[in-house]
Every structure is written in structure tokens, then in C-alpha cells.
C-alpha positions as CSV (number, residue, x, y, z in Angstrom):
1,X,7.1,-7.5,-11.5
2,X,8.3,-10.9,-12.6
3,X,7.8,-9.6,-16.3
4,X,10.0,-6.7,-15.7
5,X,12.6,-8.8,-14.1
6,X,13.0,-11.6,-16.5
7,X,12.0,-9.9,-19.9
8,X,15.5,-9.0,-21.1
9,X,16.1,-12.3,-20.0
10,X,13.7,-13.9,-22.0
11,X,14.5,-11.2,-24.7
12,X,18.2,-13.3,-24.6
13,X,16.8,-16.5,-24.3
14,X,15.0,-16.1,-27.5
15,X,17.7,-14.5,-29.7
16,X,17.3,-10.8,-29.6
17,X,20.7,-9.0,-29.8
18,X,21.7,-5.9,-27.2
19,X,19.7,-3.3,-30.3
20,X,16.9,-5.5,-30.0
21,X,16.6,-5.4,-26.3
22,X,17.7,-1.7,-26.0
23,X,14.8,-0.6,-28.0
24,X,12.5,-2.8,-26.3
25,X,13.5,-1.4,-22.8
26,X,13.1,2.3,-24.5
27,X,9.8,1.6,-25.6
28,X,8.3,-0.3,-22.4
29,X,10.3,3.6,-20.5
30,X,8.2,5.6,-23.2
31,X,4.6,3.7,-23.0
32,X,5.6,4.1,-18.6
33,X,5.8,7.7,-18.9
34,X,2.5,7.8,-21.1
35,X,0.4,5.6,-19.5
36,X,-0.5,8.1,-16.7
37,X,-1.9,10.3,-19.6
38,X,-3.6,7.5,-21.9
39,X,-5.2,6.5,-19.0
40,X,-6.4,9.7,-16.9
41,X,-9.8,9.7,-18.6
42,X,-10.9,6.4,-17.3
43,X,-8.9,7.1,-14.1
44,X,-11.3,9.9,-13.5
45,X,-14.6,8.5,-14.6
46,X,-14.8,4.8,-14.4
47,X,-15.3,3.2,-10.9
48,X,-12.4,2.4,-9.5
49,X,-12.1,-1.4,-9.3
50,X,-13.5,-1.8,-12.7
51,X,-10.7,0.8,-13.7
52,X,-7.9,-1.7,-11.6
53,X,-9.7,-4.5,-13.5
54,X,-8.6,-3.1,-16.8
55,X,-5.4,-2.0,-16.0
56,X,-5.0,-5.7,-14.6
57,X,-6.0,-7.5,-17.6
58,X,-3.6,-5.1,-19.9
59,X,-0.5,-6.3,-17.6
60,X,-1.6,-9.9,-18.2
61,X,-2.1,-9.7,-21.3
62,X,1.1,-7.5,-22.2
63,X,3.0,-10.5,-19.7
64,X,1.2,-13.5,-21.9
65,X,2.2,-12.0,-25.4
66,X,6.0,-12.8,-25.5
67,X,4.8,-16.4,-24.0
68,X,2.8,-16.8,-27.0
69,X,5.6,-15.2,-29.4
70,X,8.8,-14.2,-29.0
71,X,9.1,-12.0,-32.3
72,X,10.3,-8.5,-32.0
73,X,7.1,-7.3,-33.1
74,X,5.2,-8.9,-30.1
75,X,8.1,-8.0,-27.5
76,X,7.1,-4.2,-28.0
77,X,3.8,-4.2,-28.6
78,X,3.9,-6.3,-24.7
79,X,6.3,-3.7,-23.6
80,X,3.7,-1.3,-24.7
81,X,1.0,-2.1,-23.0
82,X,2.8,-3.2,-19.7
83,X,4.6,0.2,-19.6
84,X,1.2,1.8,-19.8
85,X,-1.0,0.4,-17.7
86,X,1.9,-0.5,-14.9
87,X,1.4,3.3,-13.0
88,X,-2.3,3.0,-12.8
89,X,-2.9,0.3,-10.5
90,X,-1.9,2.6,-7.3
91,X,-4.1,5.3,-8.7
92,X,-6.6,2.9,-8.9
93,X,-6.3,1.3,-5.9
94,X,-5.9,4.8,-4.1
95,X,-9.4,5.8,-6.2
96,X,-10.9,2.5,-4.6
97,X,-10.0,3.8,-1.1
98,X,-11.4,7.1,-1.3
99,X,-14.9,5.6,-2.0
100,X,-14.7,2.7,0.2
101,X,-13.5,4.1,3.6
102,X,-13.7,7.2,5.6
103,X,-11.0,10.1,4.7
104,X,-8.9,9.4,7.9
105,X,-8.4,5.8,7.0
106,X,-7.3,6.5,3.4
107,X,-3.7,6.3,4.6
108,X,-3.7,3.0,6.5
109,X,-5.8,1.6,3.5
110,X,-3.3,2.8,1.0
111,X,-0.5,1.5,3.1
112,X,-1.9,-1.2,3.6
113,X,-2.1,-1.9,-0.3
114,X,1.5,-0.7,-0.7
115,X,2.5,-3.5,2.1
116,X,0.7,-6.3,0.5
117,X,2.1,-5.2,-3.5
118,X,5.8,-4.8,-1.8
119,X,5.5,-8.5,-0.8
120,X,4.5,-9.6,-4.3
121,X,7.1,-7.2,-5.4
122,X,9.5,-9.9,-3.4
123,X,7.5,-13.4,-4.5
124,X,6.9,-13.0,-8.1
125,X,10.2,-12.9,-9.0
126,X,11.5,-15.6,-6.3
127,X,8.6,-17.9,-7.6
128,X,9.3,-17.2,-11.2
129,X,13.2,-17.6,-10.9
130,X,12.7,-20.5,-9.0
131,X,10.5,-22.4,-11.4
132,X,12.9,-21.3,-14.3
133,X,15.2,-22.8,-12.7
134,X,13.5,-25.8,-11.6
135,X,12.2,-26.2,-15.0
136,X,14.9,-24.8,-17.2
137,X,12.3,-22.3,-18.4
138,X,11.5,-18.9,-18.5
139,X,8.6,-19.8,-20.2
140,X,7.3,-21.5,-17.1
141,X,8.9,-19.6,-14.9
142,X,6.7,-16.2,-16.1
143,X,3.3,-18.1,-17.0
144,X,2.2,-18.0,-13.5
145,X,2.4,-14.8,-13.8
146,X,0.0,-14.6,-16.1
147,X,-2.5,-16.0,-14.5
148,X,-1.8,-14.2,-11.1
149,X,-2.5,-11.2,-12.9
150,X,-5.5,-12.4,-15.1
151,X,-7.0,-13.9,-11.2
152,X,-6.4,-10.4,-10.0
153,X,-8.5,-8.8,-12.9
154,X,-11.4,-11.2,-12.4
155,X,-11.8,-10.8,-8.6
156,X,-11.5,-6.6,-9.4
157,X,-14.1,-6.9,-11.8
158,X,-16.1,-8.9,-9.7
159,X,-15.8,-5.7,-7.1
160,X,-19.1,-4.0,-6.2
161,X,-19.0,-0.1,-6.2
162,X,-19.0,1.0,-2.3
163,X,-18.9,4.5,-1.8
164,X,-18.5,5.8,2.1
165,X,-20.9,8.6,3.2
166,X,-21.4,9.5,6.6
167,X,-20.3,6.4,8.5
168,X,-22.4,3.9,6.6
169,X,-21.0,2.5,3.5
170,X,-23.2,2.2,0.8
171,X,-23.9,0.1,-2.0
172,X,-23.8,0.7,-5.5
């Protein structure tokens, strides 16, 4: 959320005129409304936390590009593949639910998700504004960020499959 907040922002910061920025924003709108179909495939076959892990790692590394260059080039290709993979961590995480707890806790587990992403919805950009500020840097600011996101793709991966049957939750 931080990248989405400050990347026009950082877009100014490093030069890019109102055209720039425009297309940018159309692209990352574009690659938002596709992702949901790039990624359907592996939404429906992979297990679910190594599906979240992916979509994870493509938000930190779509976050980390601009850090690394701030060329117009690199600004879409990152709005690109933030836009896409941005929609399928609450599929993924919903996924992860159905296999890890019985039916009639699916919506206290998905809640519960939604609770805990609302308040990073309210930190990340705090934090990241607040180090900008601190630091006079957007750069710093958002590089957290990035490794928020990259720690949230490792412990995903890390996930074993559990699927619920039957009021014992198995191991895979």
C-alpha cells in the first residue's frame, strides 16, 4: 500500500512530468484489471500459500524496481507487475482458508485476514511517510517496504499445505 501511495510521488521526485505519471498510473489500472486473469491458473492449481508466496514476491519485487531505477522504463514495468499480482493476495489468502479450517469458520478466518491487512493498510504508509520525512527520502521511506513484503513471501513459502477434513487437520 505504501507503493501505491507514494509512487507518483516518487514518480515527481525523480523528474517524470504529468504524461509520464499519467501513463504510468494507466498502466499499473490496466495490469490491476488483468491480473485476476494472468493469474487464475495458478490461483486454481497451486497450493495456496505457495500461490500468496508468489504473488508476494511479485509486489516486492515490482515495489524494489523504481528503488533500484527510476527510468520510465522501470516505473511501468513495476507498475506492471504490482497492478497484477495486487488482487490475488485475498484470493489466495481466502484459498488458504478453505483448506485450513472448517467451512463455518471461513468467514471469521477471512475477516480476520481482512482486519489484520486493513491495519497495514493504515501503517505502511504512516511508517513510510514518516521515514521520508524523517530522512528526507522517499527512497527510504518505501525500502521497508520492500522487505516487509519480501519477509511476507518467505514465511508463505515456508507454509506447509494443511488441508481440513473431517475435524482433524491434516498434513500435507
Amino acid at each position: 500500500i505504501a507503493y501505491m501511495t507514494f509512487v507518483i510521488a516518487w514518480m515527481r521526485d525523480g523528474g517524470a512530468g504529468t504524461g509520464q505519471v499519467i501513463a504510468v498510473w494507466c498502466a499499473f489500472g490496466v495490469a490491476s484489471l488483468l491480473g485476476p486473469w494472468l493469474w487464475r491458473r495458478p490461483l486454481q492449481t497451486w497450493q495456496p500459500a505457495r500461490m500468496l508466496a508468489a504473488a508476494i514476491a511479485m509486489l516486492a519485487a515490482g515495489t524494489l524496481l523504481p528503488l533500484l531505477h527510476v527510468g520510465i522504463v522501470s516505473l511501468f514495468v513495476s507498475a506492471v507487475m504490482f497492478g497484477t499480482s495486487m488482487w490475488n493476495i485475498p484470493g489466495s489468502v481466502t484459498n488458504l482458508a478453505k483448506r485450513a479450517v472448517p467451512k463455518q469458520a471461513w468467514g471469521s478466518a477471512v475477516a480476520t485476514f481482512t482486519i489484520v491487512f486493513s491495519v497495514g493498510q493504515i501503517i505502511g504508509p504512516v511508517a513510510t511517510g514518516w521515514l521520508a520525512d524523517m530522512f528526507g527520502s522517499l527512497r527510504i521511506g518505501l525500502a521497508p517496504a520492500v522487505g516487509v513484503l519480501a519477509a511476507g513471501a518467505l514465511i508463505a513459502l515456508m507454509q506447509r499445505d494443511v488441508v481440513y477434513e473431517s475435524g482433524k487437520g491434516e498434513r500435507r
